[in-house]
py3Dmol code that shows the C-alpha trace and the ligand (Angstrom):
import py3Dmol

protein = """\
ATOM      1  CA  UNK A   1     128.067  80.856 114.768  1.00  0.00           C
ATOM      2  CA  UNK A   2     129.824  82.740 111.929  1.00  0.00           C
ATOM      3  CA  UNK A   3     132.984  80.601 110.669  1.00  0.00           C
ATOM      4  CA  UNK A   4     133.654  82.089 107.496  1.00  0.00           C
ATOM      5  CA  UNK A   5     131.420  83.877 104.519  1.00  0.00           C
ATOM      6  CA  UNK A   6     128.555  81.310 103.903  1.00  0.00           C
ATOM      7  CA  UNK A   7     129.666  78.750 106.668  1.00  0.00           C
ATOM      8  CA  UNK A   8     127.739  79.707 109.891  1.00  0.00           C
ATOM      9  CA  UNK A   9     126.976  76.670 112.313  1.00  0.00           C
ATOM     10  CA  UNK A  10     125.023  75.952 114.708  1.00  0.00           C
ATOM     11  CA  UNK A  11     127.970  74.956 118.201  1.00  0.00           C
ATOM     12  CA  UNK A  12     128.143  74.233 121.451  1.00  0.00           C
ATOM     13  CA  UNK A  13     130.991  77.027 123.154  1.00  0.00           C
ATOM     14  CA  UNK A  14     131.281  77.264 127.081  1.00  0.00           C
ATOM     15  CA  UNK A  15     131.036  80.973 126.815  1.00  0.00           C
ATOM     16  CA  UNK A  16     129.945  82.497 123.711  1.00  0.00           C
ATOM     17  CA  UNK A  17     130.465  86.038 122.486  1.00  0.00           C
ATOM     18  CA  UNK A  18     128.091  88.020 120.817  1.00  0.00           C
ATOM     19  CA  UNK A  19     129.337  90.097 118.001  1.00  0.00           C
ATOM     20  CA  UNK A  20     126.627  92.350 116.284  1.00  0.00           C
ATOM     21  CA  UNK A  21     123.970  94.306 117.582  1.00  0.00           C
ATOM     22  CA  UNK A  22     121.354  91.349 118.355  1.00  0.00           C
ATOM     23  CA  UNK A  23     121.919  89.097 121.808  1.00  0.00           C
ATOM     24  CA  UNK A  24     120.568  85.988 122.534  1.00  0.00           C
ATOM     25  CA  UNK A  25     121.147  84.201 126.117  1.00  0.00           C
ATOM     26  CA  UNK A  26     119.933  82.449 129.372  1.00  0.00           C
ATOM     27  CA  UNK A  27     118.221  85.101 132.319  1.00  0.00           C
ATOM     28  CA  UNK A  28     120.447  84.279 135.397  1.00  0.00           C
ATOM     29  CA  UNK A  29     119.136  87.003 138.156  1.00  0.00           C
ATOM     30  CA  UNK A  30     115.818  89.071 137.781  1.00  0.00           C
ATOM     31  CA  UNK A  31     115.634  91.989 140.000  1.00  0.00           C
ATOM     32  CA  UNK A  32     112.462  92.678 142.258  1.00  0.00           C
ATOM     33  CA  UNK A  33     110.613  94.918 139.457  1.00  0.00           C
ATOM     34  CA  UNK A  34     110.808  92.252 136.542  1.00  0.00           C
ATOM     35  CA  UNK A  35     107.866  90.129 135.698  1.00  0.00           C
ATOM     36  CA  UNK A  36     107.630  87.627 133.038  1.00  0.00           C
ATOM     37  CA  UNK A  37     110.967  86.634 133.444  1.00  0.00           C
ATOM     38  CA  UNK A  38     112.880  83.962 135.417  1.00  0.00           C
ATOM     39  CA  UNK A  39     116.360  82.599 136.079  1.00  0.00           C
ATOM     40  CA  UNK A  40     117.226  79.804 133.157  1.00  0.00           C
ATOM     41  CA  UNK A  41     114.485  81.586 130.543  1.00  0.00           C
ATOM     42  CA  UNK A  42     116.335  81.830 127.130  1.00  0.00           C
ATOM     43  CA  UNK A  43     115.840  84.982 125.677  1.00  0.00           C
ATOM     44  CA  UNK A  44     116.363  87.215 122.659  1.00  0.00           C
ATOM     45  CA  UNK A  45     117.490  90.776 122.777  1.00  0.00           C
ATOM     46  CA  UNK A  46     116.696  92.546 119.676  1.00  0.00           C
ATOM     47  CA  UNK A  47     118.927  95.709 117.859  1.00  0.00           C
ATOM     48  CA  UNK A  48     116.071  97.142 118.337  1.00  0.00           C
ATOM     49  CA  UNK A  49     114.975  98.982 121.804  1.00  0.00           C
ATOM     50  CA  UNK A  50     110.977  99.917 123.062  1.00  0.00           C
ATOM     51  CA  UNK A  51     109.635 100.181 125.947  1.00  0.00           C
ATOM     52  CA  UNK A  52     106.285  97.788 125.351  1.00  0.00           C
ATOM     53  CA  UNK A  53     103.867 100.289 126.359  1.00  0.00           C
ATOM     54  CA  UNK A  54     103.258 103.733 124.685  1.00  0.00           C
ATOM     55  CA  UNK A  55     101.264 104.168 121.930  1.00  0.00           C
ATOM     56  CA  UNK A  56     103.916 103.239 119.082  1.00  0.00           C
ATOM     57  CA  UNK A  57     105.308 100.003 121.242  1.00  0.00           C
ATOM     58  CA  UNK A  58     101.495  98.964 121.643  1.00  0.00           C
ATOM     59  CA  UNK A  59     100.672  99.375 117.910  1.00  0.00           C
ATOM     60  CA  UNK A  60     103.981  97.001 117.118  1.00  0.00           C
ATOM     61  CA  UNK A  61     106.260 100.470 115.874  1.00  0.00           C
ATOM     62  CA  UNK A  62     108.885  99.797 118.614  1.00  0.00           C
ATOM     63  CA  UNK A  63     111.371 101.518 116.259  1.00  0.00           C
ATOM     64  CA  UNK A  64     109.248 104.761 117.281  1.00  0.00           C
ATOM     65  CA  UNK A  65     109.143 104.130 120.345  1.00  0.00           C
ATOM     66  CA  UNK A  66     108.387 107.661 122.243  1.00  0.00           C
ATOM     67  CA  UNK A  67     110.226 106.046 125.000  1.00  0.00           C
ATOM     68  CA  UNK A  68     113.613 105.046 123.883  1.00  0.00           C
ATOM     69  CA  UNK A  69     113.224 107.276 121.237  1.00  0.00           C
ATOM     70  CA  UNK A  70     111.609 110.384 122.346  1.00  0.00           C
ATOM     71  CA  UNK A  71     113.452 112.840 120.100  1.00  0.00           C
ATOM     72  CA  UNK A  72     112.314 111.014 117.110  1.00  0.00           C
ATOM     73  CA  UNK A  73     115.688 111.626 115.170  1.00  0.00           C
ATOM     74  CA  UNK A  74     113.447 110.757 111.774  1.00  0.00           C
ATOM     75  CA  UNK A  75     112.216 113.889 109.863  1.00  0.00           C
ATOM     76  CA  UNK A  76     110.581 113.725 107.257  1.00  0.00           C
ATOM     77  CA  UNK A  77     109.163 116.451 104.737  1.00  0.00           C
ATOM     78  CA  UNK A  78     106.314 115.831 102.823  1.00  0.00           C
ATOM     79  CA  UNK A  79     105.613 117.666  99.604  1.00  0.00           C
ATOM     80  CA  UNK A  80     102.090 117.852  99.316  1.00  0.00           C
ATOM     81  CA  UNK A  81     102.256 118.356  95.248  1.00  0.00           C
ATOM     82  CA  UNK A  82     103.815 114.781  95.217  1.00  0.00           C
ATOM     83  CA  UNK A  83     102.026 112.863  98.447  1.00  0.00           C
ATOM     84  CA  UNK A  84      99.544 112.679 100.537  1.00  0.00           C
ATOM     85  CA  UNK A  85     100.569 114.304 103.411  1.00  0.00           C
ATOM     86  CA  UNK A  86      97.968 112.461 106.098  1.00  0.00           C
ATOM     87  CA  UNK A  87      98.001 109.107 103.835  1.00  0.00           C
ATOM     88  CA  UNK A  88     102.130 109.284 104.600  1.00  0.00           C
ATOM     89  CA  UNK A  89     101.647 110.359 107.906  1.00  0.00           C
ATOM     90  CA  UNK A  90      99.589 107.298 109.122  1.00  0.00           C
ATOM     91  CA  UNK A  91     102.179 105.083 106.934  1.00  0.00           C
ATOM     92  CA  UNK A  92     104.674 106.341 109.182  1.00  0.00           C
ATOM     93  CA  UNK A  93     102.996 105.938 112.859  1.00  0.00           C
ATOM     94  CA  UNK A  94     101.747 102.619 111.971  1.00  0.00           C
ATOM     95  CA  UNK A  95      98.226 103.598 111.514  1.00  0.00           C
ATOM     96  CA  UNK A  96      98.293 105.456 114.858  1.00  0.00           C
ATOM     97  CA  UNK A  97      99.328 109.530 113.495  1.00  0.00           C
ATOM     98  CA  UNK A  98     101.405 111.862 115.112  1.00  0.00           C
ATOM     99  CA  UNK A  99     100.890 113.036 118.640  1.00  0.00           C
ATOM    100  CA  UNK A 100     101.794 116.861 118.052  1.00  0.00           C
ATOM    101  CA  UNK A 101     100.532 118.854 115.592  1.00  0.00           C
ATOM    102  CA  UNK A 102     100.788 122.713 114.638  1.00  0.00           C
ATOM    103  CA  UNK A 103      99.524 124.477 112.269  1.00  0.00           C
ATOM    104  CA  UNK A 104     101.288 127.557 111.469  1.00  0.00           C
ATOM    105  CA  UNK A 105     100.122 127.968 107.837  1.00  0.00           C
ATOM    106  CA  UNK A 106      95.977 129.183 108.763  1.00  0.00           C
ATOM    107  CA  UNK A 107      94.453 131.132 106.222  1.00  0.00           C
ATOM    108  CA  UNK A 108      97.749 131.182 104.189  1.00  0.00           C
ATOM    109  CA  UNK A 109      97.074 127.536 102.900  1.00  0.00           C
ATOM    110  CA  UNK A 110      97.206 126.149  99.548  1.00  0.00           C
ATOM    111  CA  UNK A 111      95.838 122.891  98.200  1.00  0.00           C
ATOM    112  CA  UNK A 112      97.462 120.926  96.378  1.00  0.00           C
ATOM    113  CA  UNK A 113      96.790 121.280  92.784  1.00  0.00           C
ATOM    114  CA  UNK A 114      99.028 117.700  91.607  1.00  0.00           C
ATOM    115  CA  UNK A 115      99.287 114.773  93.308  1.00  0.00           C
ATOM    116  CA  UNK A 116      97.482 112.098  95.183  1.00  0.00           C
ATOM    117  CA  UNK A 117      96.404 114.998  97.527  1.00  0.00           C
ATOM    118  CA  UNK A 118      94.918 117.014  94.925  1.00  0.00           C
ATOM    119  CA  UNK A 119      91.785 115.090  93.951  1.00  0.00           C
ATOM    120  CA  UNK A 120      89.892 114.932  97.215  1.00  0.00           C
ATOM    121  CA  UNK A 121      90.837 118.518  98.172  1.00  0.00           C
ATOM    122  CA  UNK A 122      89.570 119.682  94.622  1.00  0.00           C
ATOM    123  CA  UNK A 123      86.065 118.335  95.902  1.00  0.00           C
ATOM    124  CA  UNK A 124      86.513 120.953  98.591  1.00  0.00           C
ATOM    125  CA  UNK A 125      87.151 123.709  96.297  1.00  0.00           C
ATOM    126  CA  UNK A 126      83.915 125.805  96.620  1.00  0.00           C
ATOM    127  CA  UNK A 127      84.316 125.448 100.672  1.00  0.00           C
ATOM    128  CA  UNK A 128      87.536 126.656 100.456  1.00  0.00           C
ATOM    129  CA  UNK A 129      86.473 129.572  98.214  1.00  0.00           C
ATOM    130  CA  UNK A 130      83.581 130.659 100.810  1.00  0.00           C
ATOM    131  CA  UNK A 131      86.094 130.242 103.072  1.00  0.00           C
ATOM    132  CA  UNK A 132      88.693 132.297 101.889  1.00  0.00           C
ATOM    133  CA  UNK A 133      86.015 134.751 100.759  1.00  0.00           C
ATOM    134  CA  UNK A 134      84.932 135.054 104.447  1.00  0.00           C
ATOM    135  CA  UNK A 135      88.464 135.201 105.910  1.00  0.00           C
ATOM    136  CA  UNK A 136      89.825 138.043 103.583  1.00  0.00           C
ATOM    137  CA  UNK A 137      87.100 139.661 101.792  1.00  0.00           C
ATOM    138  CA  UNK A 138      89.169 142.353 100.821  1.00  0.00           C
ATOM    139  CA  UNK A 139      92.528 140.181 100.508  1.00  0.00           C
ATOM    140  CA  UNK A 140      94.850 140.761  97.041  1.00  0.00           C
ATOM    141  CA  UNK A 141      95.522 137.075  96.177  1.00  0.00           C
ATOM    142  CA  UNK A 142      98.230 138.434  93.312  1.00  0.00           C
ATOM    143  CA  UNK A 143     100.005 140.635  95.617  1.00  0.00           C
ATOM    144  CA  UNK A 144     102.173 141.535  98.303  1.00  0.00           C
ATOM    145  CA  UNK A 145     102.613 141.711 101.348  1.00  0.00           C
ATOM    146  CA  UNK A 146     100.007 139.583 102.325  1.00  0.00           C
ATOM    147  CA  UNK A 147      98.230 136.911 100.037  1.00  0.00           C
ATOM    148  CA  UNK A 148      95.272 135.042 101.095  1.00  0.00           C
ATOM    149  CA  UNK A 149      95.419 130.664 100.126  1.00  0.00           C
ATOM    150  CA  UNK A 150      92.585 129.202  97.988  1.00  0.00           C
ATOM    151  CA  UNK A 151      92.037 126.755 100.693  1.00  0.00           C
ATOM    152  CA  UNK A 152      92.161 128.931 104.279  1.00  0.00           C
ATOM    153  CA  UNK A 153      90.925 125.528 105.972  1.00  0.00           C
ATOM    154  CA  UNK A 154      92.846 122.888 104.343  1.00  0.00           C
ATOM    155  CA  UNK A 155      96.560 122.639 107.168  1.00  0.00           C
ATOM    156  CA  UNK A 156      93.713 122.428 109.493  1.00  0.00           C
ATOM    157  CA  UNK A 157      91.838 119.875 107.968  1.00  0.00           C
ATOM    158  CA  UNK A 158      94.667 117.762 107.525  1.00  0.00           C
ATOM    159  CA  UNK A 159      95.803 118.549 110.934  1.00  0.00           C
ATOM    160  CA  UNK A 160      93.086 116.623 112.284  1.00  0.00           C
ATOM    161  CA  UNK A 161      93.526 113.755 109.567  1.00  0.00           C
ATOM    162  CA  UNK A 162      97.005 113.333 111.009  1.00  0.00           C
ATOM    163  CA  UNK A 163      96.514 113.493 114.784  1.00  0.00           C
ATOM    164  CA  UNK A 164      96.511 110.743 116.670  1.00  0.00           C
ATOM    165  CA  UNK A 165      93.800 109.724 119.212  1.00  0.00           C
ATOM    166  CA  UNK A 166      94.477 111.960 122.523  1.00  0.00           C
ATOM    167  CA  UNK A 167      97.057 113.459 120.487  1.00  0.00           C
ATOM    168  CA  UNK A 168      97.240 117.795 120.511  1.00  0.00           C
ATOM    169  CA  UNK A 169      96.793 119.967 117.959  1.00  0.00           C
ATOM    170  CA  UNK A 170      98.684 123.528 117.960  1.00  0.00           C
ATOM    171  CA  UNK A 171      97.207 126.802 115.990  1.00  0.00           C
ATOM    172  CA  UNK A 172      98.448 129.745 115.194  1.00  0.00           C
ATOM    173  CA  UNK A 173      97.039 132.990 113.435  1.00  0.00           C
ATOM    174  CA  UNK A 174      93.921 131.048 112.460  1.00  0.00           C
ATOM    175  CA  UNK A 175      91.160 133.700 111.689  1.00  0.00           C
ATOM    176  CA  UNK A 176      87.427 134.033 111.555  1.00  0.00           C
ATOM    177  CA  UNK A 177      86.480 131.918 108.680  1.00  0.00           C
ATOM    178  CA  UNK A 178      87.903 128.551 110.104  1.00  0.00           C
ATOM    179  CA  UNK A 179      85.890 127.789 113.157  1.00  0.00           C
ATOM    180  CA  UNK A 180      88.636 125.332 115.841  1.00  0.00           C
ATOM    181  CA  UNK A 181      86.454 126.316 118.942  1.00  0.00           C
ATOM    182  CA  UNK A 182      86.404 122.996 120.097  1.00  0.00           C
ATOM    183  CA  UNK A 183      90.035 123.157 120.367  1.00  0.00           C
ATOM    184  CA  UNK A 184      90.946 126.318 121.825  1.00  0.00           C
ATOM    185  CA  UNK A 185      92.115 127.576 125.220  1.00  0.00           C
ATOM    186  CA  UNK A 186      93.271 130.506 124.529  1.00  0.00           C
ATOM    187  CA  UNK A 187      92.258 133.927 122.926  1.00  0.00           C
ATOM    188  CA  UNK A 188      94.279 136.752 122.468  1.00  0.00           C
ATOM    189  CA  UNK A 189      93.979 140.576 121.119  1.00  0.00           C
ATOM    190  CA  UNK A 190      95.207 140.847 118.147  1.00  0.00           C
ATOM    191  CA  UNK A 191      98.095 143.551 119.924  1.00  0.00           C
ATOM    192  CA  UNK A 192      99.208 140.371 121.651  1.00  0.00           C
ATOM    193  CA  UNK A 193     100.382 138.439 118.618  1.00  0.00           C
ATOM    194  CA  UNK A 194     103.648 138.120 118.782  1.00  0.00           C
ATOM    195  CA  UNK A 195     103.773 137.868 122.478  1.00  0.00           C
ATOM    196  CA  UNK A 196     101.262 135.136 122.023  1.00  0.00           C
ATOM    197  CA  UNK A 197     103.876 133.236 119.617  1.00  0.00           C
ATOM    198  CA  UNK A 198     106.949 133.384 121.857  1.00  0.00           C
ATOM    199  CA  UNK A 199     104.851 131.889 124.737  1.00  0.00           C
ATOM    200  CA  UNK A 200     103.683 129.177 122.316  1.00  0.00           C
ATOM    201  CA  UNK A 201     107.170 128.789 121.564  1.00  0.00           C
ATOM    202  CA  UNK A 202     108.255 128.481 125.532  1.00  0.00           C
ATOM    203  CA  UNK A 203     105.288 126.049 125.703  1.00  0.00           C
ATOM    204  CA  UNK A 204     104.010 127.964 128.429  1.00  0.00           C
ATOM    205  CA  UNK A 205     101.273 125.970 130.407  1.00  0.00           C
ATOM    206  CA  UNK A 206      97.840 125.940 129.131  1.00  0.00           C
ATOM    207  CA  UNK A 207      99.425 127.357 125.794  1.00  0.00           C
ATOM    208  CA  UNK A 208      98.317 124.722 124.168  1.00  0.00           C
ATOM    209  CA  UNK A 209      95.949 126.215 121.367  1.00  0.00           C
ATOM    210  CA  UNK A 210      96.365 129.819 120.310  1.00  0.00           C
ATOM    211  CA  UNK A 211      93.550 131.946 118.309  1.00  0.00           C
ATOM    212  CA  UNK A 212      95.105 135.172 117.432  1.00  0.00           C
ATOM    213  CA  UNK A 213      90.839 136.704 117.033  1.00  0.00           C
ATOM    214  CA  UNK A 214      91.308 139.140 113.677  1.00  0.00           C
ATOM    215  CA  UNK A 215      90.008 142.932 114.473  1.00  0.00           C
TER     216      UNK A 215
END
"""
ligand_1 = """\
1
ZN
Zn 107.501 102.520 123.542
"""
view = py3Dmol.view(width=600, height=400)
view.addModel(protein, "pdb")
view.setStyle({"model": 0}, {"cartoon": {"style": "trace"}})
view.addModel(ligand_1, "xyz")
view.setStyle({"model": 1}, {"stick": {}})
view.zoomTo()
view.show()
């Protein structure tokens, strides 16, 4: 108990008050749906609330819990010149990644050039070239209005990294050259594009993958 700055004791009160966002106490009354608990357990309640069981809880990240927590209010961007991106990812989630993924980016991608990043997608520089080469053959990397990336396969790549086990990974306007098959459920005409994006954006069922197929 707190008497003072650097005086806390350890008392006996008949009816203690908490102050702070920690609790401890004695379980008087368990309702029919508890287990593990009985009347005259002592118990601590911690600042900090999870529900025990999704993936987060289970890995020991109750702080993320998708539970309690399911907006996630942390955001965090990630500037792939500076950090890994999937190294930072799994630093986040424990280990575990993220459960959602989307990659918007496609074709458009860059690798990183600086960086802890930069190293290991250097090694996949002559992919990524064959790549590129096969996704915009006649593509105008210096110019307007459309440039192609030097690394069409890289957000996807990464995308994959970063996912979670049983997690879900979005695509959008992915072309030819970077083959997701595996992961697709849907395939639209090219005319359908932007249809296609605002029922991605509804998160209309089954809309789960998107390949916009190139003409
Ligand atoms: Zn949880």
């Amino acid at each position: 108990m707190w008497h003072g700055v650097g005086d806390i004791r350890l008392d006996e009160v008949p009816d203690p008050k908490i102050i702070g966002h920690g609790a401890v106490g004695v379980v008087e009354e368990v309702g029919p749906a508890v287990h593990g608990f009985t009347p005259g357990d002592r118990v601590v309640v911690t600042s900090t609330i999870g529900c025990g069981t999704c993936a987060y809880c289970r890995a020991g990240c109750y702080a993320q819990c998708d539970t309690a927590n399911p907006n996630g209010p942390d955001v965090e961007t990630v500037d792939h010149t500076r950090e890994d991106p999937v190294a930072l990812v799994k630093e986040l989630t424990g280990g575990i990644g993220v459960d959602r993924v989307i990659d918007a980016v496609g074709v458009d991608a860059e690798r990183p050039k600086t960086g802890p990043a930069a190293e290991r997608a250097g090694e996949l520089a002559d992919a990524f070239e064959r790549e590129r080469a096969q996704a915009a053959p006649d593509g105008d990397p210096s110019g307007p209005p459309w440039a192609p990336g030097d690394a069409p396969s890289q957000a996807l790549r990464w995308a994959v990294e970063a996912v979670a086990t049983a997690g879900s990974i979005g695509i959008v306007g992915v072309s030819g050259a970077v083959d997701p098959t595996a992961l697709i459920t849907r395939h639209e005409d090219p005319v359908d594009a932007v249809a296609a994006h605002e029922s991605f954006d509804r998160r209309d069922e089954g809309r789960l993958k998107t390949v916009l197929d190139v003409a």
